[in-house]
C-alpha positions as CSV (number, residue, x, y, z in Angstrom):
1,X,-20.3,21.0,-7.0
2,X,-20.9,22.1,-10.4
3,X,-23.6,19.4,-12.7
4,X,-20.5,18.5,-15.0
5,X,-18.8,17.6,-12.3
6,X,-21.8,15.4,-10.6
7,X,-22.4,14.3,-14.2
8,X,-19.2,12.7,-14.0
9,X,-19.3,10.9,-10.1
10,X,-22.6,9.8,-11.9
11,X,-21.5,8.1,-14.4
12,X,-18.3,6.8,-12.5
13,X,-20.6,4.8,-10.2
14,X,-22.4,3.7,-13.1
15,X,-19.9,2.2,-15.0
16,X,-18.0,0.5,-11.8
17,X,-21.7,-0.6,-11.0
18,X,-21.9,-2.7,-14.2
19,X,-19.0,-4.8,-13.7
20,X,-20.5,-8.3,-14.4
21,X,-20.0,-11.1,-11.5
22,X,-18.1,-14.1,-12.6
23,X,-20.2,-17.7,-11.4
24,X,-18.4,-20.8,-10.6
25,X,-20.5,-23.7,-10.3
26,X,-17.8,-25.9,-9.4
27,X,-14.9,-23.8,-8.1
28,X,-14.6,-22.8,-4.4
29,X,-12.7,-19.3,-4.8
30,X,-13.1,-18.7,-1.5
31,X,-10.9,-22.3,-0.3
32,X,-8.7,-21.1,-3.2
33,X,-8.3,-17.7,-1.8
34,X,-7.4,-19.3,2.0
35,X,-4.4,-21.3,0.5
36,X,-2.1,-18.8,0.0
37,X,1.3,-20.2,-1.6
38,X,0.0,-23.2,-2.2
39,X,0.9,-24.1,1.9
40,X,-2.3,-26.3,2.9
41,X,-2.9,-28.4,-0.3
42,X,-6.2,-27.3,-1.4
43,X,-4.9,-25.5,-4.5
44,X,-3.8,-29.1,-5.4
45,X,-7.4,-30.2,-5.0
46,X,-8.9,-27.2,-6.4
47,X,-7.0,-27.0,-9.9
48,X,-9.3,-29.3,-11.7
49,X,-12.6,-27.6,-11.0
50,X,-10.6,-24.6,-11.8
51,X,-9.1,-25.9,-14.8
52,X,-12.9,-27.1,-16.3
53,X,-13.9,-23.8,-16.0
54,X,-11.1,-21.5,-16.9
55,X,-12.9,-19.9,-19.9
56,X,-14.5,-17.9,-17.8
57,X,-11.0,-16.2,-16.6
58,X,-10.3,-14.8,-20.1
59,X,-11.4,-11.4,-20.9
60,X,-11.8,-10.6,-16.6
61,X,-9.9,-7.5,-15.9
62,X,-7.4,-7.5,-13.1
63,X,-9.8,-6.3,-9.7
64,X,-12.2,-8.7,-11.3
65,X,-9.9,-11.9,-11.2
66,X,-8.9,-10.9,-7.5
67,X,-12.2,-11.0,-6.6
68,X,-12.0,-14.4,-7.6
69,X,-8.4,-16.0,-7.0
70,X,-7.6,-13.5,-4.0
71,X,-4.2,-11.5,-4.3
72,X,-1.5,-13.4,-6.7
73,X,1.3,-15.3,-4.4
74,X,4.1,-13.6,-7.3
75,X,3.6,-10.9,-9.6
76,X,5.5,-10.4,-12.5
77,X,6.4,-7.7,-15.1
78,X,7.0,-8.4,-18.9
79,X,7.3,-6.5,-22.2
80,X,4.9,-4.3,-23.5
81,X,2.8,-3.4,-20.4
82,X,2.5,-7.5,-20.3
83,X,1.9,-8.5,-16.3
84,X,1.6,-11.8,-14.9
85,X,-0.2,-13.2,-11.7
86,X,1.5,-16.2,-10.3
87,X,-0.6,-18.5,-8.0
88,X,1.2,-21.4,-6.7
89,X,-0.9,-24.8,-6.5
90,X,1.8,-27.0,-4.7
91,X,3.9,-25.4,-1.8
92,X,6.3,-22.9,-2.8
93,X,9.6,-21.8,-1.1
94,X,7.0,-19.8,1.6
95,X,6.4,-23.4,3.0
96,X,9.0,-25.4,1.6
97,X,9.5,-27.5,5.1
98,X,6.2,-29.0,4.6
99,X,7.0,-30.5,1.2
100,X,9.5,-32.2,-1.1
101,X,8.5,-30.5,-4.2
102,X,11.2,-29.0,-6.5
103,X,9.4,-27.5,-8.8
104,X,6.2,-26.3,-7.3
105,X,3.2,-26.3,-10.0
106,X,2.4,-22.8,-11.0
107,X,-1.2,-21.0,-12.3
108,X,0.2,-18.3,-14.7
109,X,-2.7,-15.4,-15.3
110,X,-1.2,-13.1,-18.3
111,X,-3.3,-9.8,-18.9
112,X,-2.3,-8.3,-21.9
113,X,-1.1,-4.3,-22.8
114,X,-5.3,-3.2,-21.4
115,X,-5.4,-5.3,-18.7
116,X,-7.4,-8.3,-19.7
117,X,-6.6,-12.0,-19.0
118,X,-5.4,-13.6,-22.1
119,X,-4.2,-16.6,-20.9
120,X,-4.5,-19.4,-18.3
121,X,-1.7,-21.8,-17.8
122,X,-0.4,-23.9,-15.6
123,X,3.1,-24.4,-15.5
124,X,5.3,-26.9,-13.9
């Protein structure tokens, strides 16, 4: 292996090294993570700790925010290299017989063109 070459796996591992951790205080990511599709309820629970500290979302790239929400429930595509990650709070369609809801609240994630969160909503 040539030194530019180990100059570069150097410098790879340094850079993915210096990702900075996000910290909750209040949020259980992990419970959050367990839910998936909203099915069990805690999402329900969760969203207000979630929603205090939601600041801390924006700017996270996407293998960052997976660490913390877990793998989005939807996924969808928009203009302009726009992506969304859809997280469902109440039960979606996936466990529709254990609830009456029509319209399932949703956690919409947006990262824009460079693959930062830009906004944090929750839609209904």
């Amino acid at each position: 292996m040539t030194y530019l070459k180990k100059g570069y796996l150097i410098a790879i591992i340094l850079l993915a090294s210096c990702q900075t951790k996000v910290q909750f205080e209040q949020f259980d990511a992990a419970a959050w993570q367990s839910d998936r599709n909203g099915c069990t309820g805690l999402r329900t629970t969760l969203l207000p700790d979630l929603l205090l500290e939601k600041d801390k979302l924006t700017g996270l790239n996407q293998p960052s925010l997976s660490r913390v929400l877990g793998r989005p429930d939807h996924q969808e595509l928009y203009v302009r290299n726009q992506k969304f990650f859809v997280y469902f709070i109440d039960p979606s369609e996936a466990c529709r017989d254990q609830s009456g809801e029509e319209q399932p609240r949703q956690l919409h994630i947006r990262f824009n063109a460079t693959g930062k969160v830009n906004e944090v909503s929750v839609q209904y």
